[in-house]
N, CA, C and O atoms as a GROMACS GRO file, in nm:
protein
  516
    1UNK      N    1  -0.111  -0.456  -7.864
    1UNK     CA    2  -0.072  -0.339  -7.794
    1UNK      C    3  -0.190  -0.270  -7.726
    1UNK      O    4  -0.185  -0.236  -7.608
    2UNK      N    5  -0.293  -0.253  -7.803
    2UNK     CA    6  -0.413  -0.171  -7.761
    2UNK      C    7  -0.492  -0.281  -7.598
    2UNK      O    8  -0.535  -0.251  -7.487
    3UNK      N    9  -0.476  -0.381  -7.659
    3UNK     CA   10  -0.516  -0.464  -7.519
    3UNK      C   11  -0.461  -0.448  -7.411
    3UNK      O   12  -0.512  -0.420  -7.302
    4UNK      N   13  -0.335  -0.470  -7.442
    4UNK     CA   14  -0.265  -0.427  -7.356
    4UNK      C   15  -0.259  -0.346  -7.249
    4UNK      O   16  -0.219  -0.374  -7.136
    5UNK      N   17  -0.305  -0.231  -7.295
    5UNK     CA   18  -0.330  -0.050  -7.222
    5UNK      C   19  -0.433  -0.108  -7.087
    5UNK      O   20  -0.415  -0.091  -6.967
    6UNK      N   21  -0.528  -0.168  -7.146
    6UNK     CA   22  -0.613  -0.216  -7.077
    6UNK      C   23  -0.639  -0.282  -7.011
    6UNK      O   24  -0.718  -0.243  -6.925
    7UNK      N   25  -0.602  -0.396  -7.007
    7UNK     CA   26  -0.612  -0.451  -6.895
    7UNK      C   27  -0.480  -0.556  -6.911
    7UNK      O   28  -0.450  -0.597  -7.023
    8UNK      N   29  -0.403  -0.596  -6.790
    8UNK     CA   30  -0.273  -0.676  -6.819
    8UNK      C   31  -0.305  -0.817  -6.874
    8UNK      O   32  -0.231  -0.844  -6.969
    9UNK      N   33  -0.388  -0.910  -6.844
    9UNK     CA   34  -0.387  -1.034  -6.897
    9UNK      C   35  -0.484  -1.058  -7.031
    9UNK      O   36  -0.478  -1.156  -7.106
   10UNK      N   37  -0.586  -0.933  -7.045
   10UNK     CA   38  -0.667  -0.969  -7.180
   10UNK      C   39  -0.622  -0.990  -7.297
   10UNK      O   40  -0.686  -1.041  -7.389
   11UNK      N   41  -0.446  -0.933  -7.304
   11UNK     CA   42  -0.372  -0.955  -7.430
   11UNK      C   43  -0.318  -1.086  -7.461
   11UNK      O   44  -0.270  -1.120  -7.569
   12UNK      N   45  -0.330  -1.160  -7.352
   12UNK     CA   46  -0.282  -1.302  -7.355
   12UNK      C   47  -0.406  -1.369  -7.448
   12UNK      O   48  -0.398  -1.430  -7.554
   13UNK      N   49  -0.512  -1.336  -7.375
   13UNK     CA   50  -0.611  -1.437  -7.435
   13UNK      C   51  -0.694  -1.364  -7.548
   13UNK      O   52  -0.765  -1.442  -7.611
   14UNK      N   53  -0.699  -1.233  -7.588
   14UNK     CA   54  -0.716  -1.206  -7.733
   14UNK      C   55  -0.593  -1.290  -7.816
   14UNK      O   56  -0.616  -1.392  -7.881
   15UNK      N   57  -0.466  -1.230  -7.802
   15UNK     CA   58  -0.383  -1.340  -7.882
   15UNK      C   59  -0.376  -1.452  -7.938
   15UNK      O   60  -0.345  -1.485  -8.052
   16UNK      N   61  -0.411  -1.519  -7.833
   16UNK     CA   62  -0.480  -1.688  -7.849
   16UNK      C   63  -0.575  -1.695  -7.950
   16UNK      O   64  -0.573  -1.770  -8.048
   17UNK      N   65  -0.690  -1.579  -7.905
   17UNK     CA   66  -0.816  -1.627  -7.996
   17UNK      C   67  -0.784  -1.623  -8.091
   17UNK      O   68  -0.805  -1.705  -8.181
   18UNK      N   69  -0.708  -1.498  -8.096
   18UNK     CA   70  -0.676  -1.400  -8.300
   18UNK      C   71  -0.640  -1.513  -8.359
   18UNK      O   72  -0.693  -1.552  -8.463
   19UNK      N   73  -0.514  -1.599  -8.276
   19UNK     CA   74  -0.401  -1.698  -8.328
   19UNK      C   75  -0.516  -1.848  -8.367
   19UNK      O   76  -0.505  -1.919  -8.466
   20UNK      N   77  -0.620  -1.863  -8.255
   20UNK     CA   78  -0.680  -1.995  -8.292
   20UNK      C   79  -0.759  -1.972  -8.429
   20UNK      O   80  -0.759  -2.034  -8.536
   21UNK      N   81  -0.847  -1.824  -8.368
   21UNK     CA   82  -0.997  -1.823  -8.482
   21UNK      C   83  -0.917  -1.769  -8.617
   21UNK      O   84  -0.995  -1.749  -8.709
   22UNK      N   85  -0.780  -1.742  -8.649
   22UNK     CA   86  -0.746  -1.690  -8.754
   22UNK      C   87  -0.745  -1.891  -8.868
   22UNK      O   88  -0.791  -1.953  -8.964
   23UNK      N   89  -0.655  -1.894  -8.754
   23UNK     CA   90  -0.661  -2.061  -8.860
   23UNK      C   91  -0.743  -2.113  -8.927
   23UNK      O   92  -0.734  -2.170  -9.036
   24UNK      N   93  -0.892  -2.078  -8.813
   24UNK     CA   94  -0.974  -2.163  -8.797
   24UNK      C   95  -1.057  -2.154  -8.965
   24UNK      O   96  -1.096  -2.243  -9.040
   25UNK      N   97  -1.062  -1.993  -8.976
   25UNK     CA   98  -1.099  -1.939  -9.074
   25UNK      C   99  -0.979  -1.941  -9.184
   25UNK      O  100  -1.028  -1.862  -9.266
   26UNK      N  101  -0.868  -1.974  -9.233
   26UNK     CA  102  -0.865  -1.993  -9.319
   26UNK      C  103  -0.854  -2.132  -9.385
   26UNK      O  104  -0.825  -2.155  -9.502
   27UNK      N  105  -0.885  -2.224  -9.283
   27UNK     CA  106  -0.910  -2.376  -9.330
   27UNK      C  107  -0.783  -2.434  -9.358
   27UNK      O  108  -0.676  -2.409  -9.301
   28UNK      N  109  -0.806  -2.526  -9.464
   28UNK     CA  110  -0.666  -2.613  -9.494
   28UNK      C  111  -0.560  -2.506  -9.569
   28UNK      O  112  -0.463  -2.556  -9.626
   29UNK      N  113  -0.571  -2.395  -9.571
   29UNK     CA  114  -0.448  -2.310  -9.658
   29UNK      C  115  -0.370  -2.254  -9.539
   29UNK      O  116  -0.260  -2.200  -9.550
   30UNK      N  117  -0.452  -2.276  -9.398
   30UNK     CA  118  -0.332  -2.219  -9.297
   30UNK      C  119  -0.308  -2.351  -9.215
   30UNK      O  120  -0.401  -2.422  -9.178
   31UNK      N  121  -0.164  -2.380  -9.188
   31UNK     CA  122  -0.148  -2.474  -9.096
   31UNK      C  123  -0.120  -2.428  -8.934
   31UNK      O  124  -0.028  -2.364  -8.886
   32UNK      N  125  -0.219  -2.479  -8.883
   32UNK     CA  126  -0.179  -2.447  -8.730
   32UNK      C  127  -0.106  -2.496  -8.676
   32UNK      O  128  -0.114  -2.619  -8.680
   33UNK      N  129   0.002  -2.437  -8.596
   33UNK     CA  130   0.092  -2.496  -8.547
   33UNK      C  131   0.132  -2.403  -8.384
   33UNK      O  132   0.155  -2.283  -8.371
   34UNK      N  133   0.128  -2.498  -8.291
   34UNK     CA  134   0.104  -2.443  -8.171
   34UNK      C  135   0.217  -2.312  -8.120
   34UNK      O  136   0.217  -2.216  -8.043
   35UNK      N  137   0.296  -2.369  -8.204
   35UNK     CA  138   0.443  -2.276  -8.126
   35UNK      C  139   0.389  -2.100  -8.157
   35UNK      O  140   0.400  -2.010  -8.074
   36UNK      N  141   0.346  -2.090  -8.258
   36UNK     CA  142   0.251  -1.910  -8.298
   36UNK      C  143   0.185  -1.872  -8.190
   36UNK      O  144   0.219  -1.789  -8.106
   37UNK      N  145   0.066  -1.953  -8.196
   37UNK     CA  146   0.052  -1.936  -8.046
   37UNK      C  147   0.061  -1.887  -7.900
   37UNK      O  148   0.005  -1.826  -7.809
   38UNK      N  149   0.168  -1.955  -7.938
   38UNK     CA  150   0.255  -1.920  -7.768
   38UNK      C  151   0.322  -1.775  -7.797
   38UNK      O  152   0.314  -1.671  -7.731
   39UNK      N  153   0.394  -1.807  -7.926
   39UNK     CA  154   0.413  -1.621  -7.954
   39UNK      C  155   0.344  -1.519  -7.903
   39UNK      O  156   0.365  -1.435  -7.815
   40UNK      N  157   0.202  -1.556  -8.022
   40UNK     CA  158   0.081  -1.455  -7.942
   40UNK      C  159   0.038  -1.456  -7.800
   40UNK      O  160  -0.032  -1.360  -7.768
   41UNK      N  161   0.071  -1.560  -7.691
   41UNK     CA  162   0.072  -1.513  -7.564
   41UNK      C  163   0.179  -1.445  -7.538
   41UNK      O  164   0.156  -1.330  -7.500
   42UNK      N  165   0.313  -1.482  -7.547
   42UNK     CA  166   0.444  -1.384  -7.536
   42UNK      C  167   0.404  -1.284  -7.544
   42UNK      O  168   0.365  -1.246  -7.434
   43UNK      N  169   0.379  -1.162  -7.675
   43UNK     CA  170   0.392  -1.085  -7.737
   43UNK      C  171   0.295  -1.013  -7.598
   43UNK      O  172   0.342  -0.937  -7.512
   44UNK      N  173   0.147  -1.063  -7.608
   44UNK     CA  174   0.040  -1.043  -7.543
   44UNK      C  175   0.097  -0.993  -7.359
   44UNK      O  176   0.062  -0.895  -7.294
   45UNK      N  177   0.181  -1.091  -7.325
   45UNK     CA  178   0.234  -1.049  -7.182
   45UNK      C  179   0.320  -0.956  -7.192
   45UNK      O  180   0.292  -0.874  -7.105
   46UNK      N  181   0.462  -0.901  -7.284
   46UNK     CA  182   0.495  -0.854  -7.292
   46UNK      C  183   0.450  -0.664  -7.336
   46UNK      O  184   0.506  -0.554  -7.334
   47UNK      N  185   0.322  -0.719  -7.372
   47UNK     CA  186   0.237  -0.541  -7.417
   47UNK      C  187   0.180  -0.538  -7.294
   47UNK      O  188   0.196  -0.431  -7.235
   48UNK      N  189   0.119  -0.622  -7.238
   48UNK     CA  190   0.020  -0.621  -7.072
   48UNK      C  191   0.130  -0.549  -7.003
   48UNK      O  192   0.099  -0.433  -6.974
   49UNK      N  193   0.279  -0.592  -6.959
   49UNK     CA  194   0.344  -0.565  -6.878
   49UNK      C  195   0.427  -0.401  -6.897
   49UNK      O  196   0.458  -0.337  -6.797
   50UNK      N  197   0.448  -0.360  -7.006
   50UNK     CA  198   0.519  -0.236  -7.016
   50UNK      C  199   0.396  -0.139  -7.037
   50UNK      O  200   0.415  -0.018  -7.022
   51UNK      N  201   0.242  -0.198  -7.079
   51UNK     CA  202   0.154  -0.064  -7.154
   51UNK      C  203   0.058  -0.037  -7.035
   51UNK      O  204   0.021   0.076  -7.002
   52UNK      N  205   0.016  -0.165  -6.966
   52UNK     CA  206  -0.092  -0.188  -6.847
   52UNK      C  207  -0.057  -0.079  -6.757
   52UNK      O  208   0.058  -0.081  -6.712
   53UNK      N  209  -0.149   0.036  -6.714
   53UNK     CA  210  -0.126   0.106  -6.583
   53UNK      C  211  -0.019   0.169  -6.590
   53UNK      O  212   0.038   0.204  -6.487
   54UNK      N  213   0.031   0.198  -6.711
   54UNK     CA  214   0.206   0.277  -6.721
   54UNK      C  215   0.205   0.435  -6.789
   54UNK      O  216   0.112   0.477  -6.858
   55UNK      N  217   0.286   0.486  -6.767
   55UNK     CA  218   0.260   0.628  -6.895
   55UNK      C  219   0.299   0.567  -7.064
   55UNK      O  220   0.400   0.524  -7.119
   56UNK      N  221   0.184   0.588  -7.094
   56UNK     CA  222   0.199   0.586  -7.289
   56UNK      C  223   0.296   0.692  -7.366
   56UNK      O  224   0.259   0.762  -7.460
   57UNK      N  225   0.434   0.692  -7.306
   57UNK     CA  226   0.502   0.773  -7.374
   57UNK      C  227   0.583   0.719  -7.516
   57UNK      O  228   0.537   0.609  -7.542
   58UNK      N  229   0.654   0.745  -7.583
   58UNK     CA  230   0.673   0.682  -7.707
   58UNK      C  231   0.783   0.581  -7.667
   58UNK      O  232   0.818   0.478  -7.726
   59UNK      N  233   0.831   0.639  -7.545
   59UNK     CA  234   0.997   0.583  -7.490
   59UNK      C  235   0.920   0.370  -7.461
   59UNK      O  236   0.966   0.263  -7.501
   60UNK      N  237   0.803   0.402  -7.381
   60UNK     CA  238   0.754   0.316  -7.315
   60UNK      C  239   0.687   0.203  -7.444
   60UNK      O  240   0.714   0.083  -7.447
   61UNK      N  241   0.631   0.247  -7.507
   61UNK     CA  242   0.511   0.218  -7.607
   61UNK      C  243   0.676   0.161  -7.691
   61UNK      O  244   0.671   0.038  -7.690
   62UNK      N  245   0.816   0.210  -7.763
   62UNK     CA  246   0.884   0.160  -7.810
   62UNK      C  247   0.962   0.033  -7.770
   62UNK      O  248   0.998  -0.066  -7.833
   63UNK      N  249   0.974   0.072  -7.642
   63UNK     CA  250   1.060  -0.058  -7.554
   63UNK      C  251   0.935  -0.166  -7.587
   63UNK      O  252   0.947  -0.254  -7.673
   64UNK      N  253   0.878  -0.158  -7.550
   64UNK     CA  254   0.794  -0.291  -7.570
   64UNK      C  255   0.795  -0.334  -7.710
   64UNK      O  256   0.813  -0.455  -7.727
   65UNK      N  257   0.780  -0.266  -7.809
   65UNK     CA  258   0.750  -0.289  -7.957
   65UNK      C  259   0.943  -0.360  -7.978
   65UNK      O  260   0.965  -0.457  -8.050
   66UNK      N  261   1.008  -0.318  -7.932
   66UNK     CA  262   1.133  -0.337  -7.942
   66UNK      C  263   1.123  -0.483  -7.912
   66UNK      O  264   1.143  -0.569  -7.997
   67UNK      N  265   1.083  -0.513  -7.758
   67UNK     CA  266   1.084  -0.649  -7.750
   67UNK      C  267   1.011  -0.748  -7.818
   67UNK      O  268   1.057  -0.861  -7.833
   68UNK      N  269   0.909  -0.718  -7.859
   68UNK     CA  270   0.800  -0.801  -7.929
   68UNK      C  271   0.871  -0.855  -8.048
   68UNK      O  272   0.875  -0.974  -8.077
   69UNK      N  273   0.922  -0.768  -8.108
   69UNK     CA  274   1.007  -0.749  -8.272
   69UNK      C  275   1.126  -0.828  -8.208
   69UNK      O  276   1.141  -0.933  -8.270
   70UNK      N  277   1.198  -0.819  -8.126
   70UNK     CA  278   1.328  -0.953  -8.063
   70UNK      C  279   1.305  -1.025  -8.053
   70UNK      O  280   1.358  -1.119  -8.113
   71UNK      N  281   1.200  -1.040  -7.965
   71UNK     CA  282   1.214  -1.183  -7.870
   71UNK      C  283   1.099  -1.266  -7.926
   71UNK      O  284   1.086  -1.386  -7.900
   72UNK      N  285   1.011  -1.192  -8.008
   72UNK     CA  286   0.839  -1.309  -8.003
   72UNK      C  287   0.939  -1.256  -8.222
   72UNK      O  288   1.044  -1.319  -8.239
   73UNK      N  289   0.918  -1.205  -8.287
   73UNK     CA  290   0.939  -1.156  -8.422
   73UNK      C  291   1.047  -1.274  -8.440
   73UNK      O  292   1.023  -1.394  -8.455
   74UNK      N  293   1.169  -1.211  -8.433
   74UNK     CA  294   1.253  -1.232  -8.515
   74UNK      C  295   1.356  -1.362  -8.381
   74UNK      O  296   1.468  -1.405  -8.407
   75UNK      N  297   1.288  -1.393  -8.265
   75UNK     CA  298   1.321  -1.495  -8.204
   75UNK      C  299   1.228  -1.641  -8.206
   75UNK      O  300   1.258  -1.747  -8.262
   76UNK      N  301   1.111  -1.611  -8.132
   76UNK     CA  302   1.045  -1.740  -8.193
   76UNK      C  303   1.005  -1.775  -8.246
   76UNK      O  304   0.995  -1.897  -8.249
   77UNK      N  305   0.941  -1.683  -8.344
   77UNK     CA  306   0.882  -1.687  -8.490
   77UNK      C  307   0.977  -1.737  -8.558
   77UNK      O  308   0.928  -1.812  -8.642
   78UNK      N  309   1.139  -1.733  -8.568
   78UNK     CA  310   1.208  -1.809  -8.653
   78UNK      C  311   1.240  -1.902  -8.579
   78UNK      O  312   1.272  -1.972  -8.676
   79UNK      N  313   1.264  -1.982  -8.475
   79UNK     CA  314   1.261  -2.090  -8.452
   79UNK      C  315   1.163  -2.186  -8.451
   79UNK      O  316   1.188  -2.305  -8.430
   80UNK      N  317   1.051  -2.144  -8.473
   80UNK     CA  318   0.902  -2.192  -8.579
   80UNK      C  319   0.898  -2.205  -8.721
   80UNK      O  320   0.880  -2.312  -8.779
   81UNK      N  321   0.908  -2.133  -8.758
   81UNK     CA  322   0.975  -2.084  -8.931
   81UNK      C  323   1.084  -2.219  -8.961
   81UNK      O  324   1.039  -2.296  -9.047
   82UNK      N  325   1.216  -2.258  -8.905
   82UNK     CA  326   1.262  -2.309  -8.901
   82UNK      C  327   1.226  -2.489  -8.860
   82UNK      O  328   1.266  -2.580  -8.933
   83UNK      N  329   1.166  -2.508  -8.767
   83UNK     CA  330   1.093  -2.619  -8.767
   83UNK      C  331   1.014  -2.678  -8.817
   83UNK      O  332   1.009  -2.801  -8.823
   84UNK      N  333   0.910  -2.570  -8.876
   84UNK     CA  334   0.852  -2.585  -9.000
   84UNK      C  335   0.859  -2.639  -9.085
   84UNK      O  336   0.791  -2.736  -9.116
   85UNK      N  337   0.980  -2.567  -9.171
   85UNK     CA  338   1.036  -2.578  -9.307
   85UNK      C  339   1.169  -2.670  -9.324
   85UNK      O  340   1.191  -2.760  -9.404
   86UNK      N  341   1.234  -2.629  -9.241
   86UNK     CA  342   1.358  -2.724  -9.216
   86UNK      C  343   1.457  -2.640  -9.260
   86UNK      O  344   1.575  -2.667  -9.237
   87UNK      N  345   1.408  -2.493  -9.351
   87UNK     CA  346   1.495  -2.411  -9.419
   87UNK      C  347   1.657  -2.387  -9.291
   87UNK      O  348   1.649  -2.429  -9.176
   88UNK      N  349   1.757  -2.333  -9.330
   88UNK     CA  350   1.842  -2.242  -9.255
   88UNK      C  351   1.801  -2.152  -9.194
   88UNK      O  352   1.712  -2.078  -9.237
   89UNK      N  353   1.868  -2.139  -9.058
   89UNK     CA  354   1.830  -2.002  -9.036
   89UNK      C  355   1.869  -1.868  -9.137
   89UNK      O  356   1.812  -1.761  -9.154
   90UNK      N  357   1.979  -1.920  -9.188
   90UNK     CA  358   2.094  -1.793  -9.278
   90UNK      C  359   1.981  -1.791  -9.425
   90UNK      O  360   1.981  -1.680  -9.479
   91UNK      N  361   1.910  -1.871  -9.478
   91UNK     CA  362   1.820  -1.889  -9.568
   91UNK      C  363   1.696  -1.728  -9.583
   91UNK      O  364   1.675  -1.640  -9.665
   92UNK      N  365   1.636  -1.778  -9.423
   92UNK     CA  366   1.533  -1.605  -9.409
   92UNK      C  367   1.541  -1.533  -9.315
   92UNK      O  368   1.450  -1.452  -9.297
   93UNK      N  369   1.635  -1.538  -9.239
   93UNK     CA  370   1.659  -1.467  -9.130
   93UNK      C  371   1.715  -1.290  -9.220
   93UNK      O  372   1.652  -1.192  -9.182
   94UNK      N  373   1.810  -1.272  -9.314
   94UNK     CA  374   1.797  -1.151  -9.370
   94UNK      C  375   1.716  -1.055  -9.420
   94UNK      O  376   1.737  -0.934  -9.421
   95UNK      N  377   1.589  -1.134  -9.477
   95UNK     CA  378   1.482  -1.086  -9.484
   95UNK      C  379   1.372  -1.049  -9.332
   95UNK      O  380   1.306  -0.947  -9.311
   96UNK      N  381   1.381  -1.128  -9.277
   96UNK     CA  382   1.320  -1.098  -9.125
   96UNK      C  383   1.363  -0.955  -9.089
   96UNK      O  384   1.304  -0.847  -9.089
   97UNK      N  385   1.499  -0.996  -9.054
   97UNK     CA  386   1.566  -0.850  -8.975
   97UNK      C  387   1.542  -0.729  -9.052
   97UNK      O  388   1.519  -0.619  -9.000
   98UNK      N  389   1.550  -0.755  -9.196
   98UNK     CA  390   1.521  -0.664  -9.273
   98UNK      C  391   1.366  -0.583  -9.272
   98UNK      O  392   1.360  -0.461  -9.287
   99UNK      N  393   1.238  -0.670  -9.252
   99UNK     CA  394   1.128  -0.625  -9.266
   99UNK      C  395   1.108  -0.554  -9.085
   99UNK      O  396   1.038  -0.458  -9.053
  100UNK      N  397   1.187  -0.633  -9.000
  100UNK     CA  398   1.132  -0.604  -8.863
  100UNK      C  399   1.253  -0.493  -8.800
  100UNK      O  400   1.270  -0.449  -8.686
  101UNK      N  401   1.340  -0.466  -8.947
  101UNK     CA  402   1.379  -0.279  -8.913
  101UNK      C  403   1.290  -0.193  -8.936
  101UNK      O  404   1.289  -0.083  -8.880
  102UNK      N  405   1.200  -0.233  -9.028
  102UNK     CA  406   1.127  -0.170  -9.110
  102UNK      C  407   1.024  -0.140  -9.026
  102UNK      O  408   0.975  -0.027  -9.026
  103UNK      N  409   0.986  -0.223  -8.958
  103UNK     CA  410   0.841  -0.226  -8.936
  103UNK      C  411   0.817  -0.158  -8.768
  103UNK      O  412   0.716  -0.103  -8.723
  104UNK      N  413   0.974  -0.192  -8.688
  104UNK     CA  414   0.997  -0.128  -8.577
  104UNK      C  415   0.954   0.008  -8.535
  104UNK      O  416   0.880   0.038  -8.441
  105UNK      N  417   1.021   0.094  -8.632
  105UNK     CA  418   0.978   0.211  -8.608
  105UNK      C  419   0.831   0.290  -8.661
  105UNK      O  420   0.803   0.410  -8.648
  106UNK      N  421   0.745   0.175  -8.727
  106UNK     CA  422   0.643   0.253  -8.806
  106UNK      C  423   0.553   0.179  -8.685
  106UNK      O  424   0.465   0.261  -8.656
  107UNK      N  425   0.539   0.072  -8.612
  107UNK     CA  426   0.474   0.024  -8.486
  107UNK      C  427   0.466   0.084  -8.379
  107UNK      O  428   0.369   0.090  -8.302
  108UNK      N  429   0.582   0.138  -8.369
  108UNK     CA  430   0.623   0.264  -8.276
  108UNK      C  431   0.504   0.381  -8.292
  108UNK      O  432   0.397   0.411  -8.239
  109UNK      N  433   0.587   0.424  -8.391
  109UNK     CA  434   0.475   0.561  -8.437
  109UNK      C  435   0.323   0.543  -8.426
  109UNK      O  436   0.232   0.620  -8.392
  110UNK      N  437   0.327   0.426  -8.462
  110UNK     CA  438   0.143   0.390  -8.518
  110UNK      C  439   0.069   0.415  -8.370
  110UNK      O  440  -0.037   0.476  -8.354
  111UNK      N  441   0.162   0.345  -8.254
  111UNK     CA  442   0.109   0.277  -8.130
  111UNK      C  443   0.110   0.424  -8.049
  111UNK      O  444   0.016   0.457  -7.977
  112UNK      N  445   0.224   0.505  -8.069
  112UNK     CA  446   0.204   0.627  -7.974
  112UNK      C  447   0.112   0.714  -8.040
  112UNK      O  448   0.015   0.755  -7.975
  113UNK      N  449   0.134   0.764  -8.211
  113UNK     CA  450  -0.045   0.846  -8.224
  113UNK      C  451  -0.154   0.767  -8.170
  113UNK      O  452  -0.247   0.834  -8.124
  114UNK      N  453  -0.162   0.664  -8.166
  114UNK     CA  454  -0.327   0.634  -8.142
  114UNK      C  455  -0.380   0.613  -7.989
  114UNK      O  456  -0.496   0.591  -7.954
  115UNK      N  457  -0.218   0.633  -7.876
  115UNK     CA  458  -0.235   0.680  -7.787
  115UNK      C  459  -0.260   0.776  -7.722
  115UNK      O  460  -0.340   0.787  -7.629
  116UNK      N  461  -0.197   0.844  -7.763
  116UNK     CA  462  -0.195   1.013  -7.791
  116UNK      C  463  -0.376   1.096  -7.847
  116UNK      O  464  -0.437   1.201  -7.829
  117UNK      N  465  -0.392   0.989  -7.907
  117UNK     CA  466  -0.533   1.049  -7.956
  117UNK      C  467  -0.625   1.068  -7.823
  117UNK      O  468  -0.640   0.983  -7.735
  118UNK      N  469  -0.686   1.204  -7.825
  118UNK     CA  470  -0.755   1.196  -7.726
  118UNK      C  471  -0.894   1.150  -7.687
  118UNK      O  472  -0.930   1.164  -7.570
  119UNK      N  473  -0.985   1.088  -7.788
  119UNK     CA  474  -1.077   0.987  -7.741
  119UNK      C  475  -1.035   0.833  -7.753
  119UNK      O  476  -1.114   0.745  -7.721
  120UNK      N  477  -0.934   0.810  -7.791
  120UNK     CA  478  -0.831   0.665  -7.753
  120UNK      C  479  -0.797   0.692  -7.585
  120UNK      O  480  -0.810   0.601  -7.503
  121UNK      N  481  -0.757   0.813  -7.551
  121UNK     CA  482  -0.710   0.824  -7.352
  121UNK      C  483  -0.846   0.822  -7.322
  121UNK      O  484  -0.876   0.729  -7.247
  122UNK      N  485  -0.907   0.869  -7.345
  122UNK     CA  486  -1.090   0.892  -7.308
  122UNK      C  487  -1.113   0.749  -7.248
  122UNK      O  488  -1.107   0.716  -7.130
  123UNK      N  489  -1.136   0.682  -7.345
  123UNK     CA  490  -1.173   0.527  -7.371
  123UNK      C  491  -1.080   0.404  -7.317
  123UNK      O  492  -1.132   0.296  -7.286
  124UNK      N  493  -0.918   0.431  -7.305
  124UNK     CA  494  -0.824   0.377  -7.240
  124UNK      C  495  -0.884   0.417  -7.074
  124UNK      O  496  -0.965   0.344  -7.018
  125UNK      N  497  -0.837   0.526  -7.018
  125UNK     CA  498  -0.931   0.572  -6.843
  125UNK      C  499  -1.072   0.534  -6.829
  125UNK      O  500  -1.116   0.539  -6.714
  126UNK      N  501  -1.154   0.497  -6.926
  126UNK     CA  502  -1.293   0.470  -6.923
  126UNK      C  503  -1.273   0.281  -6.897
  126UNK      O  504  -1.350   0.211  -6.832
  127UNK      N  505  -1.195   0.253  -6.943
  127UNK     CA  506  -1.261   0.099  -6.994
  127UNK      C  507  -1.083   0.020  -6.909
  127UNK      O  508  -1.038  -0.095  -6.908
  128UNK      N  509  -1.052   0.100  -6.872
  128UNK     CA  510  -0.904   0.027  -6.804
  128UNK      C  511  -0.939  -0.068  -6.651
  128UNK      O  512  -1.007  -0.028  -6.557
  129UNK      N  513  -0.871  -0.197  -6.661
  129UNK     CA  514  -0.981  -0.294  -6.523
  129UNK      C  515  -0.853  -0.235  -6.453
  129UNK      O  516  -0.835  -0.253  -6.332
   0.00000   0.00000   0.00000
C-alpha cells in the first residue's frame, strides 16, 4: 500500500522482491512457488492504481484493500493454496473468508491513519515520482 502512494509501478517490483527475497531467506522450510508471486504483482498494481496520485481518503485507501482481500487474498491465493495441497476448496476457504473479514477492516484503518499522519503526507509529496 505504502508503495503504492508513491510511485505507480514500484509496488509491482517491491512485491516481487518481498515475494522472491522472503523465500530466499527462509530456505527449504518455504516452498517457492511462482503463482504468490504474481499475487504480489497483482496486489502491487492494484495499490499503484487506486493510491498513486489519488486523494488518500479512507473511501479510496478501502476500495483498494477491498480488492486486494478479493481478488489477490481470498481469489488467487486459494487457487494456489489449492494446487498446492490438492485440499478442497470447501476444506479452507471458511477460514480464509473468515480471517480476510477480519483483517479487511483493520487494513483499512491501519492504511488511512498512517496516511493521515502528517509526516507520512510530508514524505508521501516529498518522495512521490
Amino acid at each position: 500500500g505504502v508503495t503504492g502512494v508513491q510511485t505507480c509501478a514500484l509496488p509491482i517490483f517491491v512485491g516481487i522482491l518481498v515475494d522472491i527475497l522472503g523465500n530466499f531467506f527462509h530456505g527449504e522450510t518455504g516452498q517457492f512457488f511462482i503463482g504468490y508471486t504474481f499475487t504480489a504483482l497483482v496486489g502491487g498494481l492494484i495499490y499503484g492504481y487506486f493510491l498513486y496520485k489519488r486523494p488518500l481518503r479512507w473511501e479510496q485507501i478501502g476500495l483498494a484493500v477491498l480488492l486486494v482481500t478479493l481478488f489477490c487474498n481470498l481469489g488467487l491465493n486459494s487457487i494456489w493454496v489449492h494446487m498446492m495441497t490438492g485440499e478442497a476448496f470447501t476444506v479452507f476457504m471458511s477460514m480464509r473468508i473468515l480471517k480476510n473479514m477480519i483483517t479487511l477492516p483493520l487494513n483499512t484503518a491501519i492504511l488511512t491513519v498512517l496516511f493521515s499522519n502528517k509526516t507520512m503526507k510530508t514524505l508521501i509529496e516529498k518522495y512521490r515520482v
